[in-house]
TORKOL-4160 file (C-alpha; in steps of 0.2 Angstrom, whole numbers, padded with zeros to 4 digits, m for minus):
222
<pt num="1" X="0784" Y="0826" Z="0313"/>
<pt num="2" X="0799" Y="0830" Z="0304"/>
<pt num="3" X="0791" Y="0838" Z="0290"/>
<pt num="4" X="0783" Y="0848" Z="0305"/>
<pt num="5" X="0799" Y="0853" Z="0313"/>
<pt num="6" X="0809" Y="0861" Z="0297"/>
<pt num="7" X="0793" Y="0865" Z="0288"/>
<pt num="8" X="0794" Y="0884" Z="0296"/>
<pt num="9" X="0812" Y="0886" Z="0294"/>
<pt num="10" X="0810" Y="0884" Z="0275"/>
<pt num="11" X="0799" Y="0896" Z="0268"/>
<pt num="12" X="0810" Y="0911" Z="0271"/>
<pt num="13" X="0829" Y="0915" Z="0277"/>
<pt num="14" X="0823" Y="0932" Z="0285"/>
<pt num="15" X="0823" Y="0934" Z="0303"/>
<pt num="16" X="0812" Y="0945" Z="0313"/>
<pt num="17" X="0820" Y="0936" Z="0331"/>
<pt num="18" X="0838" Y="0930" Z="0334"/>
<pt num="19" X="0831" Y="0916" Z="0343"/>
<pt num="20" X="0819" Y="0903" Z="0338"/>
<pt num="21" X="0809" Y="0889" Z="0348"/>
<pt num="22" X="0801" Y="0875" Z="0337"/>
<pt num="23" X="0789" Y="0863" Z="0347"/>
<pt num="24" X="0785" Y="0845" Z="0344"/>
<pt num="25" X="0778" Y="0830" Z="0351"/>
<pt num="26" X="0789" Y="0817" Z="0343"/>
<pt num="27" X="0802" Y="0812" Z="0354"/>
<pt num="28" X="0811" Y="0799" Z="0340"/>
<pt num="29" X="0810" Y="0814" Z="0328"/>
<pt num="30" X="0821" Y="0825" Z="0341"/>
<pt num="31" X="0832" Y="0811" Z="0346"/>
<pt num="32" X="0835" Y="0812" Z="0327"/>
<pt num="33" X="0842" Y="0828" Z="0326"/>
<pt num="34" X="0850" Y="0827" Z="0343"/>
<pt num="35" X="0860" Y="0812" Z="0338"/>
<pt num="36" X="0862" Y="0817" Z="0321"/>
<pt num="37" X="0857" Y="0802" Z="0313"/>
<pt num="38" X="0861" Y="0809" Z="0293"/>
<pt num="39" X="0856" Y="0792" Z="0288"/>
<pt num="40" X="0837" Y="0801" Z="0288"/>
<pt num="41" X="0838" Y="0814" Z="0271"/>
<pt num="42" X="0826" Y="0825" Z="0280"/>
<pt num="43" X="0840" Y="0825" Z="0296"/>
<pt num="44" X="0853" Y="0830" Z="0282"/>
<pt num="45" X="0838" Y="0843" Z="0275"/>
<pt num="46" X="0836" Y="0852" Z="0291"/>
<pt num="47" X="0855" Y="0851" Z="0296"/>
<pt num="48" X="0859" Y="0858" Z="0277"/>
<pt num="49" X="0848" Y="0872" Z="0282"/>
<pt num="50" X="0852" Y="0876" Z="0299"/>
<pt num="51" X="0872" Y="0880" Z="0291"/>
<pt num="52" X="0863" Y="0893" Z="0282"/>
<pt num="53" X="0859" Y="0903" Z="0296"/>
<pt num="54" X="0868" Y="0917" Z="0302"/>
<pt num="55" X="0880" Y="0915" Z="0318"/>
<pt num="56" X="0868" Y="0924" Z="0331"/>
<pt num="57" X="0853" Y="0917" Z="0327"/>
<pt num="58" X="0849" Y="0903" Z="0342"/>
<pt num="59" X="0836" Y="0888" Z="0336"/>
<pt num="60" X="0830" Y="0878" Z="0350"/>
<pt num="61" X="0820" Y="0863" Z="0350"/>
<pt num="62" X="0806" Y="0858" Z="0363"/>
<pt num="63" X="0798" Y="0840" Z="0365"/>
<pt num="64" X="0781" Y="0842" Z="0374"/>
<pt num="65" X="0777" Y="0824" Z="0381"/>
<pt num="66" X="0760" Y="0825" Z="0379"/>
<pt num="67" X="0745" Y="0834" Z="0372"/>
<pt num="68" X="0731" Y="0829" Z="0382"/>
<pt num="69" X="0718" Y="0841" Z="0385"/>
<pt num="70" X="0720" Y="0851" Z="0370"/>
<pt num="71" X="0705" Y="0849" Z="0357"/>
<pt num="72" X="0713" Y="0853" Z="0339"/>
<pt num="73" X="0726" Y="0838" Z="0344"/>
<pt num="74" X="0713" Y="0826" Z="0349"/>
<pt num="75" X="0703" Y="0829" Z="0336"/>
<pt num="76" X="0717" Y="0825" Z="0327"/>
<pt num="77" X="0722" Y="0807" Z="0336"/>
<pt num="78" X="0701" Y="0803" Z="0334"/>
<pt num="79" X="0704" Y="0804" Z="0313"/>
<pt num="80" X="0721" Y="0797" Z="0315"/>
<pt num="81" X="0713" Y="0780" Z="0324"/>
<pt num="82" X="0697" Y="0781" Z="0314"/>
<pt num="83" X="0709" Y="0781" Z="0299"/>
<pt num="84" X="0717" Y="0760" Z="0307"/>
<pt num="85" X="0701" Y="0753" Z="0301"/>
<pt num="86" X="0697" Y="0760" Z="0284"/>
<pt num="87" X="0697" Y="0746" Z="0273"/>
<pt num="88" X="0710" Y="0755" Z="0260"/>
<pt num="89" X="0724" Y="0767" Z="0266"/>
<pt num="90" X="0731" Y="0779" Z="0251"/>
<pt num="91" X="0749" Y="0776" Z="0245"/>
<pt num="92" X="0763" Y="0787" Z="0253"/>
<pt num="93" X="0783" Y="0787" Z="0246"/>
<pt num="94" X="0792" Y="0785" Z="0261"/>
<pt num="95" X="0811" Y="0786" Z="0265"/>
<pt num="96" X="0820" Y="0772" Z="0259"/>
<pt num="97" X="0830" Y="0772" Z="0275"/>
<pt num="98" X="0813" Y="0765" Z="0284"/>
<pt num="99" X="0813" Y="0748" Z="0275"/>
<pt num="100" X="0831" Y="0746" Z="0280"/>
<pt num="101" X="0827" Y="0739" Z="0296"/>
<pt num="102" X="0813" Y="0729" Z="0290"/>
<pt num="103" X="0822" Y="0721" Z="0276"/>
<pt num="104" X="0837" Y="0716" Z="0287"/>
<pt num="105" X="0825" Y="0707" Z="0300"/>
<pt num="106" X="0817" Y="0698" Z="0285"/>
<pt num="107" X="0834" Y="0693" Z="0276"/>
<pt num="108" X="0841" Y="0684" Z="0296"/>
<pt num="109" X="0825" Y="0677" Z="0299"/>
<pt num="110" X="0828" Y="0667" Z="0281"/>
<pt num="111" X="0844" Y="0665" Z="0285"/>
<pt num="112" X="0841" Y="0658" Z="0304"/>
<pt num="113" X="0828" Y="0648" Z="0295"/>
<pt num="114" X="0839" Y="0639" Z="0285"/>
<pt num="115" X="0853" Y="0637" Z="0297"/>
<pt num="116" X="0844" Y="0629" Z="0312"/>
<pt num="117" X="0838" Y="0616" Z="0296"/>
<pt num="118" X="0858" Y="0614" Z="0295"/>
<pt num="119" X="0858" Y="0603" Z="0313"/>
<pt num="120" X="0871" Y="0593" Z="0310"/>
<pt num="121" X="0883" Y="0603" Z="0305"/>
<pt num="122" X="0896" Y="0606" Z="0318"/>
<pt num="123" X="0898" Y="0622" Z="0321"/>
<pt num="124" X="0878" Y="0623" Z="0325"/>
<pt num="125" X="0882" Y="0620" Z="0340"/>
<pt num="126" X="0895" Y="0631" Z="0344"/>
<pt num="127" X="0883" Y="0645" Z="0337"/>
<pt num="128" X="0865" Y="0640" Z="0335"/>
<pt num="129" X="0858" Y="0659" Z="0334"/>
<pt num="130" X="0869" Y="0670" Z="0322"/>
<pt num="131" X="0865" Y="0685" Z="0330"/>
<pt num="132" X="0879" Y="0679" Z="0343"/>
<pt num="133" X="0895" Y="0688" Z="0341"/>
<pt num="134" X="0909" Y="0675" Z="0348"/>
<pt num="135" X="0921" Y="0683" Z="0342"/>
<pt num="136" X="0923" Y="0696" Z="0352"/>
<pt num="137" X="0924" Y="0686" Z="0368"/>
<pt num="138" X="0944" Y="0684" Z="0363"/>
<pt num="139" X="0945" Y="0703" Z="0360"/>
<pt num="140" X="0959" Y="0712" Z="0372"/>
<pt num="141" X="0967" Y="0695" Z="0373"/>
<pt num="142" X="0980" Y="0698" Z="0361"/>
<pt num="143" X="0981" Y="0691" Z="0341"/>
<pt num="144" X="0987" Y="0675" Z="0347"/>
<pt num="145" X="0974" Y="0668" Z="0358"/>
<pt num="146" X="0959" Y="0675" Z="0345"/>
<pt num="147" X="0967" Y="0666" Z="0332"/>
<pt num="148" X="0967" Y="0650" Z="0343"/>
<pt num="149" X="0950" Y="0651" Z="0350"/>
<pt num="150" X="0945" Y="0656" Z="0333"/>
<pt num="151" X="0951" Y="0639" Z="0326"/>
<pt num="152" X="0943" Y="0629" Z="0341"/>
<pt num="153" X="0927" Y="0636" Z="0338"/>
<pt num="154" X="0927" Y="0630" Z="0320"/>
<pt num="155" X="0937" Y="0614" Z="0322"/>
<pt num="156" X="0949" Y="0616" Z="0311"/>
<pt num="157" X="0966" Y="0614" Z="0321"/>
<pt num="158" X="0984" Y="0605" Z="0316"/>
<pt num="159" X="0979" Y="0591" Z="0327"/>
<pt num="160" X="0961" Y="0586" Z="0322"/>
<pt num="161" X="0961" Y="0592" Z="0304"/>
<pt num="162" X="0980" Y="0588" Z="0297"/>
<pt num="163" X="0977" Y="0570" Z="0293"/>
<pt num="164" X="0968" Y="0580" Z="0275"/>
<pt num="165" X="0984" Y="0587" Z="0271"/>
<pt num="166" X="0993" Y="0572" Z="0275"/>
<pt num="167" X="0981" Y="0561" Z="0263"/>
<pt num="168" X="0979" Y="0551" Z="0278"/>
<pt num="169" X="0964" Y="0544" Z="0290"/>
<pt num="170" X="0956" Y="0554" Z="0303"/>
<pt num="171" X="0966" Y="0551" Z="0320"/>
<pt num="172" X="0959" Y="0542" Z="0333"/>
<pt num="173" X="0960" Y="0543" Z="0351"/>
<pt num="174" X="0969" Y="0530" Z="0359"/>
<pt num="175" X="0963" Y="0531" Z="0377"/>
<pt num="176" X="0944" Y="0530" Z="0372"/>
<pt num="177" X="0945" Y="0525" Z="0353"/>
<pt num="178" X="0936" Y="0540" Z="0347"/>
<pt num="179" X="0938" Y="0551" Z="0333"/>
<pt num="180" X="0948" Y="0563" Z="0336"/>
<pt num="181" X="0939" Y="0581" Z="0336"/>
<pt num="182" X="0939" Y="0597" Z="0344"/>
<pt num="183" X="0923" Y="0595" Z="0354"/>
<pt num="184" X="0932" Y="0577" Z="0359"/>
<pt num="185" X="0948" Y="0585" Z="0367"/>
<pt num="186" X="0938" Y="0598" Z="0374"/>
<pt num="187" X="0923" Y="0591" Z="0382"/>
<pt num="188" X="0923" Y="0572" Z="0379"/>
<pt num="189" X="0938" Y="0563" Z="0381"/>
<pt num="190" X="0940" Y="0555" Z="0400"/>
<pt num="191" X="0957" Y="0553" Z="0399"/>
<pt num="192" X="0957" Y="0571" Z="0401"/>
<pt num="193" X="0945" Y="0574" Z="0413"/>
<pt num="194" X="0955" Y="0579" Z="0430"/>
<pt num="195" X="0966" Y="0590" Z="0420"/>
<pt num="196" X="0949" Y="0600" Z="0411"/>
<pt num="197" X="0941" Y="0601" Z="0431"/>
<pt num="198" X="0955" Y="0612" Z="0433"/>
<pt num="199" X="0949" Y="0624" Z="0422"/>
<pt num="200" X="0930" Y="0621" Z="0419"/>
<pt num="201" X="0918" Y="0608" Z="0421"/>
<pt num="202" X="0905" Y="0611" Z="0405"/>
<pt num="203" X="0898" Y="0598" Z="0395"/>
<pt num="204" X="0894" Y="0607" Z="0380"/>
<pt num="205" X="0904" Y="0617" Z="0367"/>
<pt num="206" X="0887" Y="0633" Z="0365"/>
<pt num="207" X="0892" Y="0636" Z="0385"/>
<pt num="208" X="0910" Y="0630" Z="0384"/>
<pt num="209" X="0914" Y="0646" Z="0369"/>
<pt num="210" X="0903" Y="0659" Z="0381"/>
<pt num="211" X="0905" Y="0656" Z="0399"/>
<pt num="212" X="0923" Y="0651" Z="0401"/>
<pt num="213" X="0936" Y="0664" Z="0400"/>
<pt num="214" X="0946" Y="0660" Z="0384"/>
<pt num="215" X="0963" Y="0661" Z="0393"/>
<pt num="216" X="0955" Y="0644" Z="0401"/>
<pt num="217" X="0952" Y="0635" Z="0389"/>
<pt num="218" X="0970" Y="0636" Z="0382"/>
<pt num="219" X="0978" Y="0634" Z="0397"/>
<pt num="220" X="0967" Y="0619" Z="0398"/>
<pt num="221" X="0974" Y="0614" Z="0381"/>
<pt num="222" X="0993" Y="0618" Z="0385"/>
């Protein structure tokens, strides 16, 4: 369809008409050139081309929904169908921007492979899908309190994680004689439990991080 689209425009720079009409049935090709997505090269053709134009000429481009009823183009979609089930299709070069997509979805499903194999790892449960973008649950809320829920969503906070810099052991907690952790203080620790009530009443740290507020959570803490 794009091909179809500029194909016209380049064979000659004379103009007969100072205005132009080009029709198409590909509604992805002209939310292509209406958007201006230059990641495409034959986007960046036709625009390249259009600047060559003089000012008064006027190009506009018409998306017809549909082309039932018309012979040539259902000839056309019977050959294109037919052509699903042959047994060989020939080789085509293709826009590298095309595989793009494909290759990204490829590289996260290894990657979400590979991390849901990592279950014990503590932060799984804070983000089990990597597609999640926590940290933008903090954003708004000032440097301060990013920085803060940032370090709760990792664990890795003066009060649980000192004691490596210190060269000495992991704390404990003395109400309940547990190791001291984030997901303790947080969720866990009954000494704390009328005090966290307060603010939220979440047993888990995956809904903790998405469905409280995150000025909650550190007032919780304060």
């Amino acid at each position: 369809m794009m091909y179809r689209v500029q194909g016209p425009q380049n064979h000659t720079l004379r103009f007969r008409s100072p205005t132009w009409t080009r029709l198409g049935d590909s509604l992805s090709a002209f939310q292509a050139i209406q958007s201006k997505n230059f990641k495409l090269i034959d986007i960046r053709r036709l625009y390249n081309l259009i600047r060559k134009f003089p000012p008064y000429i006027h190009i506009s481009f018409v998306w017809i929904p549909a082309h039932v009823g018309i012979r040539g183009n259902e000839n056309v979609d019977k050959l294109a169908k037919a052509a699903l089930n042959r047994a060989s299709c020939s080789s085509k070069l293709i826009c590298w921007s095309n595989l793009k997509p494909k290759i990204n979805a490829y590289i996260h499903s290894v990657w979400q492979k590979n991390w849901d194999a990592e279950g014990a790892n503590k932060l799984h449960e804070v983000l089990s899908n990597l597609g999640d973008d926590l940290h933008r649950r903090g954003e708004g809320a000032g440097r301060k309190l990013e920085t803060v829920m940032c370090r709760l969503r990792v664990g890795h906070t003066w009060l649980t994680q000192s004691y490596f810099l210190k060269n000495e052991e992991q704390p404990f907690c003395y109400a309940c004689d547990s190791l001291y952790t984030v997901r303790h203080i947080l969720i866990e620790c009954p000494d704390f439990q009328v005090t966290r009530r307060k603010y939220f009443s979440l047993t888990d740290l995956y809904r903790l991080f998405r469905e409280v507020n995150p000025s909650y959570i550190v007032g919780y803490l304060k």
